[in-house]
Structures are given as C-alpha cells and as structure tokens.
C-alpha positions in Angstrom: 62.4 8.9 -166.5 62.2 11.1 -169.6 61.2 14.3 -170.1 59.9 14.6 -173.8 57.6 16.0 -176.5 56.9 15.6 -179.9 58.6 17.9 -182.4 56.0 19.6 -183.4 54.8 20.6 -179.7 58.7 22.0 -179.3 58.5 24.1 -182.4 55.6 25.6 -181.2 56.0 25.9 -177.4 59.6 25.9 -177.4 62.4 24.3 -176.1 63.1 24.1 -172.0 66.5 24.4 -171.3 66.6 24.6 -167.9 63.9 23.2 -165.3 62.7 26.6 -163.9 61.3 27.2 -168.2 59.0 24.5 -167.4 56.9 26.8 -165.6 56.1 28.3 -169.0 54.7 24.8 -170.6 51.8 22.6 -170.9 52.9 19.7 -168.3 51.5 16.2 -168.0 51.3 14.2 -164.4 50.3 11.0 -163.4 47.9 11.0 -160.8 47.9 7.8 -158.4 45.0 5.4 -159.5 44.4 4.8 -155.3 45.2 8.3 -153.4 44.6 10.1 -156.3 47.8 12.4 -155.2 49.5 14.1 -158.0 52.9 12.4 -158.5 55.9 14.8 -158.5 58.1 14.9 -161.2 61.6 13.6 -160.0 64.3 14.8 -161.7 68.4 14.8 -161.0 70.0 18.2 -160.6 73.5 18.3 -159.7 73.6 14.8 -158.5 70.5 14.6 -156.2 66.9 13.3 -157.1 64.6 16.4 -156.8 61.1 16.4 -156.8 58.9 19.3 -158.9 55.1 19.3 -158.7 54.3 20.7 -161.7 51.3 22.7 -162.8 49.2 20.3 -164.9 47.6 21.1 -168.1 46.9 17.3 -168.2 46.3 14.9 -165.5 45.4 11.3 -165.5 45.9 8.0 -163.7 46.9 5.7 -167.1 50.4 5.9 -168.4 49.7 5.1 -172.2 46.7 7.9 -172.0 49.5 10.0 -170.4 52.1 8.9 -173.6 49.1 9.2 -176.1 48.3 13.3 -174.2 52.6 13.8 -175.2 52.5 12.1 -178.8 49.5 14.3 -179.9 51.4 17.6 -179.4 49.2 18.7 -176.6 51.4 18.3 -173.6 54.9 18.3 -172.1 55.5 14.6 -170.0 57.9 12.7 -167.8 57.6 9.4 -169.3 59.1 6.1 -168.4 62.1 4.8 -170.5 60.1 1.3 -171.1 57.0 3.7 -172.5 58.8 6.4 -174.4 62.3 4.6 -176.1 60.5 3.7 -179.4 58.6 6.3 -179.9 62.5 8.5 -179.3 63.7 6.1 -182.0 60.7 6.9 -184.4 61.3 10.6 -183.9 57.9 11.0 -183.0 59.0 11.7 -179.2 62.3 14.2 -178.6 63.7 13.9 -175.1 64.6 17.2 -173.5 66.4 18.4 -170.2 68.7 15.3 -170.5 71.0 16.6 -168.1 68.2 15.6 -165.0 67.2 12.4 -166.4 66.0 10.5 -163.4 66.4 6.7 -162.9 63.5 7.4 -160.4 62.2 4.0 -160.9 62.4 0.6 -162.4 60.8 -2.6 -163.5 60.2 -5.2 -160.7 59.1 -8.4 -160.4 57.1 -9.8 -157.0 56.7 -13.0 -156.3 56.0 -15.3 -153.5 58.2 -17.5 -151.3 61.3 -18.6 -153.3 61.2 -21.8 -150.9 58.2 -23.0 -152.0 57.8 -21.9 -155.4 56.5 -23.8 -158.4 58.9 -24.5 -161.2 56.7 -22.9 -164.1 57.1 -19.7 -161.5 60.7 -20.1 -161.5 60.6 -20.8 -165.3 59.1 -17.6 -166.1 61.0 -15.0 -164.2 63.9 -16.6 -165.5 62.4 -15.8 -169.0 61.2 -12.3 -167.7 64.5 -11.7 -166.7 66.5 -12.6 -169.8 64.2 -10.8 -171.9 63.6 -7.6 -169.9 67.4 -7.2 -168.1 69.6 -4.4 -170.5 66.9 -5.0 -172.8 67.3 -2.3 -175.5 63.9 -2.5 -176.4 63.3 -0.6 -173.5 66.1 1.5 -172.5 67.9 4.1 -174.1 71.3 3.5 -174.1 74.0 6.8 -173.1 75.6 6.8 -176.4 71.6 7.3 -178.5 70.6 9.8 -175.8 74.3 12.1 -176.6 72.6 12.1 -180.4 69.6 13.2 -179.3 71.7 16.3 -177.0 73.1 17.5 -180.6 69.5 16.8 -182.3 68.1 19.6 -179.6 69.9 22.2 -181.5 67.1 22.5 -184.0 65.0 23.3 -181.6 66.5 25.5 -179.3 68.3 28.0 -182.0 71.8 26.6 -180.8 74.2 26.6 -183.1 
C-alpha cells in the first residue's frame, strides 16, 4: 500500500512528511462495497502495522474511481501497489511517506478443492501465478522506490 498524489496536488497542498501532517490534507478512503465501514488506512511505523482513520474529503467503494479521485489532483490516497506502480513510473503519481509503506495486503487466488479439480483450473492458476508472482508490472521494486525518496526533495524544499 502506497500513499501518493500527483505532483501537481503536492505543489499545491504540500508535501507530508510525517503521518500526523496528514491531518492537514485532502484524504481518499475506500469504503467497503457490503458494510459500508470506512476502511482504515494501515500503515507501518516503527515496525508495526498501524491503523489511521482518516478524515475523508473523498469516499467511495471502487478502487479505480478511488485512483482516478488521486490522478486528478483532488485528493491524497492509499492505493494498492498493483493500481498505482505505472502510474509512479509515468510520473503522474509520486509516492510519499515511504518510510510506512504497508504490505497490508496482497493478491490471492481462491479456488475450490485441489482434489478434485479440473485441469483447465489447474492450468490457469499455474498461468495466474507465473504471470502475477514478482511480477514488476505490478510492484515497485526497493531499489525504484529509493529514487523516488531523493525525487521528494522537490517537493518538500529539502536540499
């Protein structure tokens, strides 16, 4: 999990640079489609998932609405890796707060009994698997996320 924004959202708004100056932005959250609960965002600080329930200037129950909301400048998100990596990669998405990246949750398959299950089932999360497992189509690898850390500079004032 990812928290970014687009560029143009960060020169305006500002950069966060620690958790507690989300407070002062325009936040997305996902609300659940069934309870219709507002998700936490879960983030890592020193070490330990935390959960933050943010105050939302955007809520919905669709995560591409919730990526289209962050890509037009409008809000703040914590976006899946698999929904956000080539949009990082564009530059039309920067990700922020990299230090409490979450790994929150993943991509699963379900399935039904493996004792009695039909070879085109097996055939296809064999494929699923090949094409989805350290796929870098869909995850940001450490080593592009430290380019990003030095990219934050220009909009935080670093030096």
């Amino acid at each position: 999990m990812l928290v970014c924004a687009t560029p143009d959202y960060l020169e305006a708004y500002g950069t966060p640079s620690t958790l507690d100056d989300l407070a002062a932005h325009r936040c997305s959250v996902f609300r659940h489609p069934v309870t219709g609960k507002v998700a936490p965002w879960y983030l890592s600080f020193d070490g330990k998932r935390e959960h933050r329930q943010m105050s939302p200037a955007f809520a919905t129950n669709d995560t591409e609405l919730e990526v289209q909301a962050v890509l037009a400048g409008q809000v703040i998100g914590q976006l899946a890796s698999f929904s956000a990596a080539s949009h990082v990669r564009a530059g039309r998405l920067v990700p922020v707060l990299l230090q409490h990246m979450s790994a929150h949750i993943g991509l699963h398959l379900y399935y039904g009994n493996r004792t009695a299950q039909p070879k085109r089932v097996r055939a296809f999360l064999d494929l699923a698997f090949a094409r989805l497992h350290d796929c870098n189509d869909y995850v940001l690898a450490d080593k592009e996320l430290a380019r990003f850390k030095s990219r934050l500079k220009r909009f935080t004032g670093a030096s």
